[in-house]
Each structure stands twice: as structure tokens, then as C-alpha cells.
BASESE-572248 format. One record per residue (C-alpha): residue in one letter; residue number from 1; x, y, z. Coordinates in Angstrom, 2 decimals, padded with zeros to 5 digits. Example, Ala and Ser with C-alpha at 12.3 -4.5 7.8 and 13.67 -1.06 7.14 Angstrom:
% BASESE-572248
(A,1,(012.30,-004.50,007.80)),
(S,2,(013.67,-001.06,007.14)),
% end
This chain:
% BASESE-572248
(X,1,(000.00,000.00,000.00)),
(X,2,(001.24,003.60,-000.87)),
(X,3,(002.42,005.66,002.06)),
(X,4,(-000.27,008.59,001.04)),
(X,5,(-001.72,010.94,003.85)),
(X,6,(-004.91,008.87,002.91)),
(X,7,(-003.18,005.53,003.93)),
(X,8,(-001.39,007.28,007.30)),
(X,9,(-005.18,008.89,008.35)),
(X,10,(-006.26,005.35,007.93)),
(X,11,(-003.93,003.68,010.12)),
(X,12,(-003.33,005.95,012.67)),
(X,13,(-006.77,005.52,014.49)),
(X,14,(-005.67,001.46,014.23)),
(X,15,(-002.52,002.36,015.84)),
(X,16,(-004.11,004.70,018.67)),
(X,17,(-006.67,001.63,019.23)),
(X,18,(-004.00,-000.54,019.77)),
(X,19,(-001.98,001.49,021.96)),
(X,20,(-005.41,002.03,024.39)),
(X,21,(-005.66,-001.61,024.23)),
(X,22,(-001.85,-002.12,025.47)),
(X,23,(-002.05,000.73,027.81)),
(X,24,(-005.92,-000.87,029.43)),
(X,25,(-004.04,-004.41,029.77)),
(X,26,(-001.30,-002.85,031.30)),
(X,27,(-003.05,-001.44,033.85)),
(X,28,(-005.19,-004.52,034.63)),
(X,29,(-001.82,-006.93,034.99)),
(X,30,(-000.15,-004.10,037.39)),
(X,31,(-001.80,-005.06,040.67)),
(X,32,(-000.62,-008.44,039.84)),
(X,33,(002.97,-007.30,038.91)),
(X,34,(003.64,-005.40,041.97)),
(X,35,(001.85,-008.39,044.01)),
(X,36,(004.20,-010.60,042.30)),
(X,37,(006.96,-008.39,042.95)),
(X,38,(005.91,-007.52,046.92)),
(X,39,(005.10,-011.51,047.75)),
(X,40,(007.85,-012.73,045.25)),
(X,41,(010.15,-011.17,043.14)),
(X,42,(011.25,-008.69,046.63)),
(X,43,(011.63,-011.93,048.83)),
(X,44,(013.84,-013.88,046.74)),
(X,45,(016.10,-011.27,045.94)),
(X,46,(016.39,-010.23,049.65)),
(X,47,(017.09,-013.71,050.31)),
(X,48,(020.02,-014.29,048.10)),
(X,49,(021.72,-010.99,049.52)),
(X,50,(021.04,-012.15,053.02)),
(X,51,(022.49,-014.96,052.33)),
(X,52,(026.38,-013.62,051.75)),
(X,53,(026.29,-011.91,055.21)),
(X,54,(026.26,-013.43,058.88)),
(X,55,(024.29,-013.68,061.21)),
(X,56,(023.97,-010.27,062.26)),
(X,57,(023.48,-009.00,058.63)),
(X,58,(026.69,-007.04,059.06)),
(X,59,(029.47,-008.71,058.05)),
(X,60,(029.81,-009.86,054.20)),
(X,61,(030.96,-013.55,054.16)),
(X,62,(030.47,-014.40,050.88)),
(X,63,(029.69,-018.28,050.10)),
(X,64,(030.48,-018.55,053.79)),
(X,65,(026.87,-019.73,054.46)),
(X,66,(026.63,-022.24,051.88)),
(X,67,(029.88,-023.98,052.80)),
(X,68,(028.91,-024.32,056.62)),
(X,69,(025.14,-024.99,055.22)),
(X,70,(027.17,-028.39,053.41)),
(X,71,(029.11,-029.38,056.55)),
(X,72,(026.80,-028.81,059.01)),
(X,73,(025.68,-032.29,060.23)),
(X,74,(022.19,-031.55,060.83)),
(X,75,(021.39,-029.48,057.68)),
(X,76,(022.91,-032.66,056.45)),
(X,77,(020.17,-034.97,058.20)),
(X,78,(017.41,-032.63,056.79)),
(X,79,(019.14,-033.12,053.14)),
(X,80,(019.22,-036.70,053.21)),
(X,81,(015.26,-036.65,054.82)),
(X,82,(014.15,-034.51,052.12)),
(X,83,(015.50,-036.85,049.47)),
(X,84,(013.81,-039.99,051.28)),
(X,85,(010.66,-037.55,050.68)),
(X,86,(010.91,-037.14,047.32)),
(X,87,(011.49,-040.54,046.46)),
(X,88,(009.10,-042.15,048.82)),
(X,89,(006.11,-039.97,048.65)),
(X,90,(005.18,-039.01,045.22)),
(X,91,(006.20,-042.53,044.01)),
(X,92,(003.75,-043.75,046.55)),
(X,93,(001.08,-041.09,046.09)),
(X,94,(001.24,-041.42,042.16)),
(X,95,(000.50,-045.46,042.58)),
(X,96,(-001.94,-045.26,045.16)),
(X,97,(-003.93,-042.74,043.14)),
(X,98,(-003.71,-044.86,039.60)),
(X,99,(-004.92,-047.98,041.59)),
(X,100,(-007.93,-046.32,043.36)),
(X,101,(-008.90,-044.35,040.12)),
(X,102,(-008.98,-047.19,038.14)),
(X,103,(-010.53,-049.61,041.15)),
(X,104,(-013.31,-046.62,041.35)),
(X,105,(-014.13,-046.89,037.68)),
(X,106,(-015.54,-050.08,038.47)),
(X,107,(-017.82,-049.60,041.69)),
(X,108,(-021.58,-048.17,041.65)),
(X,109,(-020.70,-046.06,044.73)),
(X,110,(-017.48,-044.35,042.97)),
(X,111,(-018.68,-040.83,043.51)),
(X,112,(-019.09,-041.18,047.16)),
(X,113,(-015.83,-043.26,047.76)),
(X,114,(-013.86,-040.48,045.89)),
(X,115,(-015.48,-037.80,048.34)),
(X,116,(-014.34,-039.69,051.56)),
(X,117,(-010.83,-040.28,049.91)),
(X,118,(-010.69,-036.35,048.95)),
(X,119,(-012.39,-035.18,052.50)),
(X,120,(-008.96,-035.18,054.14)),
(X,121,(-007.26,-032.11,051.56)),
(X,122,(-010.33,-029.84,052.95)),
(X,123,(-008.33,-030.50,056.47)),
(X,124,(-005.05,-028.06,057.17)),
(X,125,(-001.70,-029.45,057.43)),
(X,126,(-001.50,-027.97,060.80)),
(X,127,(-005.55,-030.15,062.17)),
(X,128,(-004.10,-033.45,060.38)),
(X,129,(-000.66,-032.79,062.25)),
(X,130,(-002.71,-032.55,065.51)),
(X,131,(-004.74,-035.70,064.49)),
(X,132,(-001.88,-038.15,063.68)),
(X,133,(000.34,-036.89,066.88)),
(X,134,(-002.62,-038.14,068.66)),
(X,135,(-003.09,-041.60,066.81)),
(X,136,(001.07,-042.12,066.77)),
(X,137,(000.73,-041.61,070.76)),
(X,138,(002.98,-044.23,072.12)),
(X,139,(000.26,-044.96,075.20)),
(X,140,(-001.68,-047.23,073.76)),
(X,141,(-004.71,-045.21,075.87)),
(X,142,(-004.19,-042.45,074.15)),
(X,143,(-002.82,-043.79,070.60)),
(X,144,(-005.53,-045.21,068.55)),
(X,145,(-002.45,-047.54,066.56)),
(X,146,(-001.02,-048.57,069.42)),
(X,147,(-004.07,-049.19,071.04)),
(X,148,(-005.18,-051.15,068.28)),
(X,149,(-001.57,-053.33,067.95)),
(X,150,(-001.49,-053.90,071.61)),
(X,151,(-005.19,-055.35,071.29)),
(X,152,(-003.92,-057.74,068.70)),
(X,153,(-000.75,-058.58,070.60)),
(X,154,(-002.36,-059.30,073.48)),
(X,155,(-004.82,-061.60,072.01)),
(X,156,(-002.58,-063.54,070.71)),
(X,157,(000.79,-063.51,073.14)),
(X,158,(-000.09,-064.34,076.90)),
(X,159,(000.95,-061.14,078.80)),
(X,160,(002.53,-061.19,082.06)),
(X,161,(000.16,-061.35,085.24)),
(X,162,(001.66,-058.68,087.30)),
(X,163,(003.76,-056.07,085.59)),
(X,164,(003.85,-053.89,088.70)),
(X,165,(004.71,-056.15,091.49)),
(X,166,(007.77,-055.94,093.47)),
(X,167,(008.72,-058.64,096.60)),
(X,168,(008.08,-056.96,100.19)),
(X,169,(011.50,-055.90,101.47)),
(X,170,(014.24,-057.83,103.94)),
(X,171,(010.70,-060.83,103.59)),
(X,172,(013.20,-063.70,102.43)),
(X,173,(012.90,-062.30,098.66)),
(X,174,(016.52,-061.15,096.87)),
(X,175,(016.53,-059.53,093.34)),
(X,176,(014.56,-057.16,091.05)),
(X,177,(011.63,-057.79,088.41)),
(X,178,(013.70,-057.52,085.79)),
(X,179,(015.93,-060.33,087.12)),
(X,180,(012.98,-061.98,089.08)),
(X,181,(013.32,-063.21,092.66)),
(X,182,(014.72,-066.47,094.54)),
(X,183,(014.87,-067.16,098.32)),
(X,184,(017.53,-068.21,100.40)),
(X,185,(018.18,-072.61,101.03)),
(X,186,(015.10,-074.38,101.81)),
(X,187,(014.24,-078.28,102.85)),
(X,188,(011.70,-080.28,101.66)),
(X,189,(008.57,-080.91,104.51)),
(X,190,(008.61,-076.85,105.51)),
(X,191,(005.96,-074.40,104.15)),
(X,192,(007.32,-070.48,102.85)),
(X,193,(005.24,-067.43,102.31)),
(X,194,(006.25,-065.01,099.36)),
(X,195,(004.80,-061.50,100.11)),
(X,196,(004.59,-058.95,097.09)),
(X,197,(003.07,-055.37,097.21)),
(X,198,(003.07,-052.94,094.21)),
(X,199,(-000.21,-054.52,092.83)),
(X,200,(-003.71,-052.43,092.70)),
(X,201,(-006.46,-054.43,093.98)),
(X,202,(-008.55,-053.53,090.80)),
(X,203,(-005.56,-055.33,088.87)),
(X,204,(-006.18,-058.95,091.19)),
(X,205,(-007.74,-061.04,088.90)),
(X,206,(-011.08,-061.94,090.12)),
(X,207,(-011.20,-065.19,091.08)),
(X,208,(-008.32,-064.66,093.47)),
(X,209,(-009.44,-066.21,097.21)),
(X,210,(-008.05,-065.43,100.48)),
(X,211,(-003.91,-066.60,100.61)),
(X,212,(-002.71,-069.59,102.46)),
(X,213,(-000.01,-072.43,102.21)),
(X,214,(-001.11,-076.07,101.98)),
(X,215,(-000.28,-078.23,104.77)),
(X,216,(003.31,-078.90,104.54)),
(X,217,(004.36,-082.98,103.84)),
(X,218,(007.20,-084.95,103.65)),
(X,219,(009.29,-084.58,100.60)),
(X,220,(007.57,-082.02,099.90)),
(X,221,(008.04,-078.17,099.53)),
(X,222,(004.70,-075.45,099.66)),
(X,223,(004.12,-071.99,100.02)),
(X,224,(001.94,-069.44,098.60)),
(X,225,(002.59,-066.02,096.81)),
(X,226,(000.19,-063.45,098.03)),
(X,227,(-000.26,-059.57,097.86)),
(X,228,(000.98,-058.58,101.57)),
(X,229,(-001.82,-055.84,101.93)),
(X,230,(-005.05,-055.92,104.16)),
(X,231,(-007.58,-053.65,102.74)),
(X,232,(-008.60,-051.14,105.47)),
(X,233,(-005.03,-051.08,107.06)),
(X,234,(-004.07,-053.41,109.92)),
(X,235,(-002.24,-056.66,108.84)),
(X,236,(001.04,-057.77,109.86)),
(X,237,(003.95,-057.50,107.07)),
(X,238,(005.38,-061.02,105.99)),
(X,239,(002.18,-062.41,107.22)),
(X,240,(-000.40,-064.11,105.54)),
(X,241,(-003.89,-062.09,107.12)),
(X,242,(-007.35,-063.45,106.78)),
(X,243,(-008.19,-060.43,104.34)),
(X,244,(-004.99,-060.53,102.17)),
(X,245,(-005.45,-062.66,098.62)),
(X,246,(-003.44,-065.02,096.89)),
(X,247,(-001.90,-064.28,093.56)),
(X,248,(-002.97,-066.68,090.99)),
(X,249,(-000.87,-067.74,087.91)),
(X,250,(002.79,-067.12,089.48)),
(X,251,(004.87,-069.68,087.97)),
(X,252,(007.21,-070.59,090.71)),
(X,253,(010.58,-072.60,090.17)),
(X,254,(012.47,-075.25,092.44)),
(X,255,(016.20,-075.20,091.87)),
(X,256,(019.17,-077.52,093.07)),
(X,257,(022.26,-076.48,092.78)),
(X,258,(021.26,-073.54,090.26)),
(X,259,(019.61,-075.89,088.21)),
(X,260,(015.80,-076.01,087.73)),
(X,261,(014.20,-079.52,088.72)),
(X,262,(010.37,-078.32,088.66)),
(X,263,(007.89,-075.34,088.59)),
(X,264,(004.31,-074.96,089.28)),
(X,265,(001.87,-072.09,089.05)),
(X,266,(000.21,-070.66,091.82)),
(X,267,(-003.59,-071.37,092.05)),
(X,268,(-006.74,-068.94,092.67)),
(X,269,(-004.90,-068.81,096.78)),
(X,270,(-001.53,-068.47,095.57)),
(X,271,(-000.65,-071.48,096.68)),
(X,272,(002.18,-074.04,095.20)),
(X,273,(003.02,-077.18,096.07)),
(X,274,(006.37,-079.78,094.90)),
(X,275,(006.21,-083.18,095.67)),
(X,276,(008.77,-086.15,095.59)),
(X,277,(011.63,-083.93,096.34)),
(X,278,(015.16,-085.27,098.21)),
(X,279,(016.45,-084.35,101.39)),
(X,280,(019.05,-081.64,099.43)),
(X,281,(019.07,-078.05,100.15)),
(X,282,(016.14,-076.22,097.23)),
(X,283,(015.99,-072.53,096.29)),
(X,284,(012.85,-070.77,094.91)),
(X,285,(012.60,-068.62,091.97)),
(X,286,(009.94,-066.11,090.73)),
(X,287,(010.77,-065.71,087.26)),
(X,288,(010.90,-061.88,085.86)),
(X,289,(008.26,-063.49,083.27)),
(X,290,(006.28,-063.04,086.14)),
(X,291,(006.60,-058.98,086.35)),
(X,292,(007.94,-057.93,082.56)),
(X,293,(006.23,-054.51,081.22)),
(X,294,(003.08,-055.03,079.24)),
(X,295,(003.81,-054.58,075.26)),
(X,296,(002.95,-051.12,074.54)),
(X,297,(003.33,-051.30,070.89)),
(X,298,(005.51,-049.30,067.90)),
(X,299,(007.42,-046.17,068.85)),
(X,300,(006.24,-044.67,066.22)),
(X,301,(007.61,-040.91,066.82)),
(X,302,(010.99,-042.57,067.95)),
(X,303,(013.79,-041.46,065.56)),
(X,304,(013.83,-044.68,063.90)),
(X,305,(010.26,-044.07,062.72)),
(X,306,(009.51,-040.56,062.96)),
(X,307,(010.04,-039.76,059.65)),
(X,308,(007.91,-042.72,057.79)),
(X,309,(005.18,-042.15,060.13)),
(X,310,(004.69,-038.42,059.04)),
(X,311,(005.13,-039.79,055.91)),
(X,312,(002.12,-041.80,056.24)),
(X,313,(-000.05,-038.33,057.34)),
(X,314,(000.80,-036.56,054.18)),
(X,315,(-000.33,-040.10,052.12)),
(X,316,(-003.38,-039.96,054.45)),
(X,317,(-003.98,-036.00,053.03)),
(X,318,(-003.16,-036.16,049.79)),
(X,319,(-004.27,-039.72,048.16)),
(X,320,(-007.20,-038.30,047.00)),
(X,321,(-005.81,-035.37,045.46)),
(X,322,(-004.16,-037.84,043.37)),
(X,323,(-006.83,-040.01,042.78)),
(X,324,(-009.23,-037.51,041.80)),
(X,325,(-006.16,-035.57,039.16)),
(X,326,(-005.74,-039.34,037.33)),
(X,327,(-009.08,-040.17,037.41)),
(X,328,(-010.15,-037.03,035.35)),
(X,329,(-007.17,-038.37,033.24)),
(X,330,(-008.54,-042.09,033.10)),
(X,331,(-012.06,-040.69,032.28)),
(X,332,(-010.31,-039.21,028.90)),
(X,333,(-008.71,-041.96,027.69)),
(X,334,(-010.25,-043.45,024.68)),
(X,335,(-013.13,-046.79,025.41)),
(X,336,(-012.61,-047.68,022.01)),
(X,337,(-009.37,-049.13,023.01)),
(X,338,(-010.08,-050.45,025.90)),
(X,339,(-013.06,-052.32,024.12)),
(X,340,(-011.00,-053.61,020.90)),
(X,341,(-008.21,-055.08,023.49)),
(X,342,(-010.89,-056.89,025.56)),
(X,343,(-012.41,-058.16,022.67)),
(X,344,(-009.02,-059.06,021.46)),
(X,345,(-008.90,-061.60,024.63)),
(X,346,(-006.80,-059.00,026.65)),
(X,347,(-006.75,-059.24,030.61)),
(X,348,(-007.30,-056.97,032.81)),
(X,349,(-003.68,-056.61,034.12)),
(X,350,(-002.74,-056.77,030.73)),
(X,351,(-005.22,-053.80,029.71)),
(X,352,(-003.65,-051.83,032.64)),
(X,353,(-000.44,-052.42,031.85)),
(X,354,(-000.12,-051.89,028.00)),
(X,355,(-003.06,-049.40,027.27)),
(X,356,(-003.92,-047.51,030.69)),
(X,357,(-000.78,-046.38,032.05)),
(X,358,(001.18,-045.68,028.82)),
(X,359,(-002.77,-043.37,027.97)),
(X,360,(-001.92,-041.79,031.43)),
(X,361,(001.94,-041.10,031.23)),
(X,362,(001.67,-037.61,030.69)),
(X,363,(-001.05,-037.22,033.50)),
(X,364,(000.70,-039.13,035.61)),
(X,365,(004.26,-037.41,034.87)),
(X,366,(002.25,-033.87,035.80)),
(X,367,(000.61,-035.10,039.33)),
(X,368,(004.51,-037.17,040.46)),
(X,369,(006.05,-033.73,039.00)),
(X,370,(003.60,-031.76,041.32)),
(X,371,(003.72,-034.28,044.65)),
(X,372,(008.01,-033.52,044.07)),
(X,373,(007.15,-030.28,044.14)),
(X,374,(004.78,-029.81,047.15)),
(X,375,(006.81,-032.50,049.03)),
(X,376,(010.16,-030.45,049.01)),
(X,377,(008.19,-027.49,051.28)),
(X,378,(006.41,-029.70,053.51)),
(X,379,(006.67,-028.15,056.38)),
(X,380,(003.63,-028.23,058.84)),
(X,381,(003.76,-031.95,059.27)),
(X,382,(007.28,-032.34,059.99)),
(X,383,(007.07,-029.69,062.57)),
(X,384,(003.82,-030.19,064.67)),
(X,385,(004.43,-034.62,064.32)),
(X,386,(007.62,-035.09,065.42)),
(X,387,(008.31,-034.97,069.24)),
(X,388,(010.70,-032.22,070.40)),
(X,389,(013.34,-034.45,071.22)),
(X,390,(013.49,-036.23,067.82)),
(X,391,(012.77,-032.98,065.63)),
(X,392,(016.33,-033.36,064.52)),
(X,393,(016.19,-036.80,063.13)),
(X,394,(012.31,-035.90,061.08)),
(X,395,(014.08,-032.34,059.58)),
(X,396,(013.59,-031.75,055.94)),
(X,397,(014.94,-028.54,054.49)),
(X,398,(012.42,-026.71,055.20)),
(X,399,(011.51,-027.07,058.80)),
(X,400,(015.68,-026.84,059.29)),
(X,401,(015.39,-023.46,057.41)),
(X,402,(012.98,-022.22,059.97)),
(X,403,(014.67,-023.82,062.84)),
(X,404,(017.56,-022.15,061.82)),
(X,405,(015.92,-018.40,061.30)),
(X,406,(013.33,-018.11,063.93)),
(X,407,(013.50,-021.58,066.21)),
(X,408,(016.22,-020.69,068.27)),
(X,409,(018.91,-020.83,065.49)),
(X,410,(018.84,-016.46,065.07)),
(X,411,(021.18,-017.22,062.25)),
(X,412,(019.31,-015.80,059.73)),
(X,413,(022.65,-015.40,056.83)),
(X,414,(022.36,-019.46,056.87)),
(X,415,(018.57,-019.86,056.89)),
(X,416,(018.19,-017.58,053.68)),
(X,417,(021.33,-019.30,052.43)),
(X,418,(018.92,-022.63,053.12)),
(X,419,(016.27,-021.18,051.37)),
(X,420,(018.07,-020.32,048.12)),
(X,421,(018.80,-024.02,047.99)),
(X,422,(015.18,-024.93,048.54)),
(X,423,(014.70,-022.33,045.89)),
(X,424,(016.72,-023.81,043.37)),
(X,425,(015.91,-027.71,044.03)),
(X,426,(012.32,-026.53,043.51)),
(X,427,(012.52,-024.50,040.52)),
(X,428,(013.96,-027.12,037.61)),
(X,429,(010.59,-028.84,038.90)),
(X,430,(008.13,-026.09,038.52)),
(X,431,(009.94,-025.46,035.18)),
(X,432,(009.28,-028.77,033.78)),
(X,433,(005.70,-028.81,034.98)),
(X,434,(004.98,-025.74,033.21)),
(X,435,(006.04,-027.01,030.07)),
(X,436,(003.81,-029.61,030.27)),
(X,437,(000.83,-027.82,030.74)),
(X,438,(002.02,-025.87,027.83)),
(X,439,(002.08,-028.77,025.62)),
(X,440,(-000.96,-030.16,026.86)),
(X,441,(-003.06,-027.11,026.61)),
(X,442,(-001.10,-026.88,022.61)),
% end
């Protein structure tokens, strides 16, 4: 076209339109910008210059920070902790969620098992922190897991009959519970009484009767084991009294020369009896069977532990998040195919194998890309889970960051210096994520 005056009239309304149109869009994406700068762009850059100056923010130190941040032994823990993260969790997360999406493709109730499964994301970090310290609780009272293990265990392993009894003192008894109890030298045809205390009446078993020794024999050895306590006061120690009950189930042991030759248990009076015994010197032994600790189940917040168990509360959060993301996925995926490789005589392992999960690679590449993501800030779980004296062993980078900062650390030159290396695991991450919505959305 000619440049005439005609042809510049023309376009110069065009080019004034466009230049309102530029100038309205800019002014609708500058409360973002300067958000994004303010909440962003202002933070990270502070961060990075913190970062080359100590802890006072005074002196420069350079790379200072980042050296110590590498040889410091627990930013070292928190390193390795966030690496078990990111290859535990999202691996996890990603194949729990394909499993249940496909699983809930075939139930009538789908819908309302994907709700309960999805109920838990609409629950903070720091309400499903409080809920899982709770159920990790070591007292099984207290700690729904361990109160549901020690149920188990109990039914099936025979516990001890009295965990809390301990052998009245300078009463013919030597040792501890944990190494159980033996007398002094005894002879067959004489009767001995083994007091205890230590044991609450409500934890007598029932059918306990009132203590006594059976009439002593030739040959023979008897006694009884009894709780040395008279409800309402009174008694005599060392005694057996008319009010004080036998201690049923004792197993009781007859030794000669250090070796066992028989054992008995004690019956609804504590009583015991051996029979057909020599005229040699005998010792009795309480075993510490008798008195070992009830099982109390898994130490779940111990440092061993502490860090698969809070592991377990983010699975517990975020499964359905996953399920839901690769179910909309599955729901895409073409029934044609699915149909043709049935028909074909295709199982269904083979169907998931070969058709379903290559359909749902790039779905399934977004949420594990995403879980990395989200799983190198956790931060809420780690913190409010693990027990004070074990927070060192359940760090991950960020939680050490803080601790470092604001916990007591004040050493604020390494915690920036710990959050530019957050920063910049994180970032190749959100990177590649991006691109793929890009291509999907292409």
C-alpha cells in the first residue's frame, strides 16, 4: 500500500486503538505485577543478599553460608530426609492414586468413595498434624495404633500377670523384676510365704481367694505367693492375714544347685506345692516373666520411625488429590481401546499395563512432578508430628530453614542461604511442569 496521507489517516486511528488496548491491559496486569513483585520477586532477591552476610546482617561472608550450610551435620540430616521424601512420597502417592482411580471406575458407589478419599485435603496441614500426633501416641490409651496393635498382641501372646509387682523388702525375697526373685536354702517338709506389694487391687484377677499355704508334707516343699496388703489397714507384714489374697498364675521354680528340677503355678490362693523332692538343700525362683512390662506397641515418633510415620499423614492427606487428578485423566482416555483389546482376549492386568498407564503417562508425569514439588516445602507436618526431642532426626529442608531463622537458630545469613537451595531444588521442577501444561493445553 502507498504511504499517502490517505493511507497514514487510515492507520493511525488502528494504531491509537491498539496502543489504548496495550495501555488498558497494562493497567489490569499491574496489581498483579507489583503483588508478584511484593510476595515474590522482593523476597527472593532479599534472600540471596542475606544470604552472603552473617548472622547479624553485618558482616559480608560471601559463600560462607553455603559452605557451613554443606558441613553442618544436621542441615545434612534434613538433606538426606528430604531426598527420602521425594522418592518415597510421590512414588507412593502417584501409585496409590492410579490404583484407586482405576478400582473406582468399576464400583456403583465411585462418587461417594472419591469424596471420603478427597475429604482429608479440605483438612489443614497444621488439624491433620494434631490428628496423627494423637493416633502415633505411644500410650496405647491415648494412641488409637497402638491401642489397636497392643489389642492384637495381646490376644494372641499371653501377657505377664503382674507387671507392677515388686517382693516386700528384707521378707526372704533377693533380686529385682527384671531379674525376678529367689529365696535363700530351703528343705523339703517346711511351708514359705512369698509376700509382694506394688499390685492395685482392681488389677487382682477376680477369682483370686483369700492366701494360704497347703499343709506342709514330707518330701515335699509349699508356700503361697500373696499380695501382703489388708484392705482397710491393719495386717502384719510377711504375714499371711485373713483379708490378704493369693496371687494366681505365678509360675514358681524349684532349683538344686542352680539348676531347675520343677515349677508350678500358683492357684486362685496363691498357693504351690512340689512333691517327691530329696532331702538336698532347694531354692525358689519367681521368674521376671512373672513382672515384665506389658507390650505397649511401635514407637512410632521414635527417631527410627519418625520420619515414615509423618510420611504416612501426608499419604493420608493427599491420596485423593491424586486419585481424583488421574481419574479425570482415566475418564479421557479413549473406550474404544479399551473395548477392541478386551475383545481381542486381553486381561485386565494386561489392559492396565499396556493401554492404561502408557494413555496416562503424561497425567501421571504432571501429578509425580507436582507431589516432588509440594513434598520439598512440607513443612507443617514435619514440625507439629515429630516430638521435640526427635525434631532433629524428622528435619527436611524446610523445617531446618525455619529452625535455623526463627526456632532458636537467630542465624538468619544461613537460613536464607537454606532457602536459596530450597529455591533452586524446587525450581527445575516447577519449570518442567509448566512445560507440560504448555504442551498439553497446545
Amino acid at each position: 500500500m502507498a504511504d499517502t496521507p490517505k493511507a497514514r489517516a487510515a492507520a493511525n486511528p488502528r494504531r491509537r486503538a491498539l496502543r489504548r488496548r496495550r495501555l488498558l491491559g497494562a493497567l489490569f496486569v499491574l496489581p498483579a505485577l507489583l503483588l508478584l513483585g511484593a510476595l515474590v520477586v522482593y523476597p527472593v532477591v532479599y534472600s540471596v543478599g542475606r544470604s552472603l552476610f552473617d548472622a547479624s546482617g553485618d558482616r559480608f561472608v560471601g559463600a560462607g553460608n553455603y559452605l557451613e550450610m554443606f558441613q553442618d551435620p544436621a542441615t545434612q540430616k534434613a538433606l538426606r530426609n528430604s531426598v527420602i521424601w521425594v522418592v518415597v512420597a510421590p512414588v507412593l502417592l502417584t501409585g496409590l492414586g492410579l490404583v484407586l482411580a482405576v478400582l473406582t471406575e468399576k464400583v456403583r458407589w465411585a462418587t461417594a468413595f472419591k469424596l471420603v478419599l478427597f475429604l482429608p485435603m479440605a483438612v489443614s496441614f497444621l488439624a491433620a498434624g494434631i490428628i496423627f500426633r494423637l493416633a502415633y501416641d505411644q500410650n496405647p490409651e491415648r494412641g488409637v495404633l497402638n491401642a489397636a496393635i497392643v489389642g492384637v498382641h495381646d490376644t494372641i501372646v499371653e501377657q505377664s500377670p503382674y507387671p507392677t509387682a515388686r517382693a516386700r523388702e528384707s521378707k526372704g525375697l533377693n533380686g529385682s523384676p527384671g531379674e525376678g526373685y529367689t529365696t535363700g536354702e530351703v528343705r523339703p517338709g517346711g511351708e514359705i510365704a512369698l509376700p509382694f506389694v506394688g499390685v492395685a487391687p482392681g488389677a487382682v484377677p477376680p477369682r483370686a481367694a483369700p492366701a494360704r499355704t497347703p499343709e506342709p508334707s514330707a518330701g515335699s516343699l509349699s508356700g503361697a505367693v500373696y499380695l501382703d496388703f489388708t484392705p482397710g489397714a491393719g495386717g502384719r507384714q510377711g504375714q499371711i492375714d485373713t483379708k490378704e489374697k493369693g496371687l494366681p498364675g505365678v509360675t514358681v521354680e524349684v532349683l538344686r544347685g542352680g539348676t531347675v528340677v520343677g515349677s508350678a503355678e500358683t492357684g486362685d490362693d496363691g498357693s504351690f506345692r512340689f512333691a517327691d523332692l530329696g532331702d538336698d538343700a532347694y531354692t525358689l525362683r519367681i521368674p521376671a516373666s512373672n513382672f515384665a512390662a506389658g507390650y505397649t506397641g511401635v514407637d512410632w515418633l521414635g527417631p527410627s520411625l519418625v520420619t515414615a510415620a509423618i510420611i504416612g499423614a501426608y499419604l493420608w492427606v493427599w491420596t485423593g488429590f491424586s486419585m481424583v487428578l488421574i481419574g479425570a485423566g482415566l475418564a479421557a482416555i479413549p473406550r474404544d481401546a479399551l473395548e477392541a483389546a478386551r475383545v481381542d482376549g486381553a486381561t485386565e492386568g494386561q489392559i492396565f499395563r499396556k493401554i492404561t498407564v502408557p494413555l496416562l503417562a503424561p497425567v501421571l508425569t504432571v501429578v509425580f512432578v507436582t507431589l516432588v514439588i509440594n513434598v520439598m516445602k512440607v513443612f507443617d507436618l514435619v514440625y507439629i508430628i515429630a516430638p521435640g526431642p526427635v525434631q532433629e532426626d524428622a528435619n527436611v529442608l524446610a523445617t531446618r530453614m525455619w529452625l535455623v531463622s526463627f526456632g532458636g537458630g537467630n542465624d538468619q545469613g544461613l537460613g536464607s542461604a537454606l532457602s536459596v537451595l530450597l529455591l533452586a531444588l524446587v525450581v527445575p521442577a516447577m519449570i518442567f511442569n509448566i512445560r507440560r501444561f504448555r504442551k498439553g493445553g497446545s
